[in-house]
N, C-alpha and C positions, 0 to 999 in steps of 0.2 A: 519182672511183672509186666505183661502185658493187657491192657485198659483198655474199653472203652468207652469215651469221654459222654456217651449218650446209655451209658447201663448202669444206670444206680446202685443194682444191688454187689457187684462187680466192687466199681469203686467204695462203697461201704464195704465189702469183704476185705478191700484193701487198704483201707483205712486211710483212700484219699479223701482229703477237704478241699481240697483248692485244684483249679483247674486255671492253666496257663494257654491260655486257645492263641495260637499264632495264623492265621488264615485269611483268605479274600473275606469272607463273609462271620469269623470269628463273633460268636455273639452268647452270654447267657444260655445254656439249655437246661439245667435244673433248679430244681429250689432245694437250700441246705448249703449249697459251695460256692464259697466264695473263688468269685472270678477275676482273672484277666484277661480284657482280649485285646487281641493287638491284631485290623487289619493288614495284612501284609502278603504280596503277590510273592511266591517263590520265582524271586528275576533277578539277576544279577545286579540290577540296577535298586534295586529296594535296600533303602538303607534301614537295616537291623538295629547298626550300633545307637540310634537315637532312641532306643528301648532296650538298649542294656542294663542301665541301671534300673528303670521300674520293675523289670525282668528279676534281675539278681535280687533285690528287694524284695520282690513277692514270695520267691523261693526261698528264699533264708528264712525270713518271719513266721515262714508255715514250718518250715523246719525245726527253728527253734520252741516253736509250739511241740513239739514231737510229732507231727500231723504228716501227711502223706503230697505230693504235689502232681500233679500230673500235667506234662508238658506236650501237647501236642499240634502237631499242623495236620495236615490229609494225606500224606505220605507214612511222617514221620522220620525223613530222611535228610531234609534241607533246613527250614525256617524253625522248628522245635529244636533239632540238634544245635545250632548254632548257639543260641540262649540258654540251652544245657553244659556249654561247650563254655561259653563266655561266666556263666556262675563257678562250672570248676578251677576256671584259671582266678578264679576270685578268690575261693577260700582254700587254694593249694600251691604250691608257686609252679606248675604246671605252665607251659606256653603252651600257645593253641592245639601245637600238633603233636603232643601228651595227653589233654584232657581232649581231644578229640579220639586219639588210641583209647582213652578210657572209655570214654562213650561206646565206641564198635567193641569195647571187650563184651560189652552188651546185648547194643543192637548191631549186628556187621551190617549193617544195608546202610549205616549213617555217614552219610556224604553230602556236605552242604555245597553248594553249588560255588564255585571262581570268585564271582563278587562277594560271599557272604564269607569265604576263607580270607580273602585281601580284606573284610572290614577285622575279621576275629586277630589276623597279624595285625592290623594298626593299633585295635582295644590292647592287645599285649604290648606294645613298642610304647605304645604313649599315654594310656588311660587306666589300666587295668589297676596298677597299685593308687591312684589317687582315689576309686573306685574301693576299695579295700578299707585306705586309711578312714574316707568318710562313712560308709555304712556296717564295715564290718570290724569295726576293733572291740576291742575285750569289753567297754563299758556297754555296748551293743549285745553283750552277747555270744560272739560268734565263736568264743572256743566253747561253750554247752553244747555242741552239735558233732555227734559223731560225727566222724571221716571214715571210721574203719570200714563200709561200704566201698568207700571210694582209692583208698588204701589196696583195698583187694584187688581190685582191679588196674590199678597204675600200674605202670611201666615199669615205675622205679622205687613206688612207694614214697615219694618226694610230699608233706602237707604242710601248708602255711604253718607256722610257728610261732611268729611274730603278733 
């Protein structure tokens, strides 16, 4: 599915609600969807990880709503991917450079810039399952939410279980 995040009738075709804006200038553009936005320059220097979790949080809740999410920056290649990248390694035991394959099984053009890969390997080495235990275990929720989407598209077919 290809979106965009300023075409209402589009994302109601697609039955997004919720819009994940990652951007310099990331701000509310419609009425009806609920938003997130998260200034953020596509630099190597721009630290992600400190919105991973409201990120993965936003995403999951809309999901298990059965609702549509739509994650975008201005590319679509750096600052969106990474938070798409960072929720997958959350609800599958993917490491970054799996649910990032998953991602380009996709979009191919998805490539998060040097800095934003080195934050996505420290969230997997050090954060990722504390991250998991606290927002995504079973009294939350999170096995009501297909995977079979994201199944498709794996490498390996690997999905959280636990």
């Amino acid at each position: 599915m290809r979106c965009d995040a300023r075409d209402a009738e589009q994302l109601s075709k697609n039955k997004v609600t919720h819009i994940l804006s990652v951007h310099d200038s990331a701000r509310p553009m419609l009425e009806g969807v609920k938003y997130l936005c998260i200034p953020a320059a596509d630099s190597p220097s721009q630290n992600l990880t400190r919105h991973f979790k409201e990120s993965i949080k936003f995403i999951h809740e809309c999901r298990l709503q059965g609702e549509g999410c739509l994650v975008h920056c201005l590319a679509g290649v750096s600052r969106s991917v990474t938070l798409v990248v960072a929720y997958i390694m959350t609800v599958t035991d993917f490491g970054w450079e799996d649910a990032l394959h998953t991602v380009r099984a996709g979009r191919s053009c998805a490539n998060p810039n040097l800095g934003f890969q080195k934050q996505l390997q420290e969230f997997e080495e050090l954060q990722v399952h504390q991250v998991t235990a606290l927002h995504l275990h079973p009294q939350a929720g999170w096995l009501t939410v297909s995977l079979q989407p994201l199944a498709a598209l794996a490498p390996t077919g690997r999905l959280r279980a636990d």
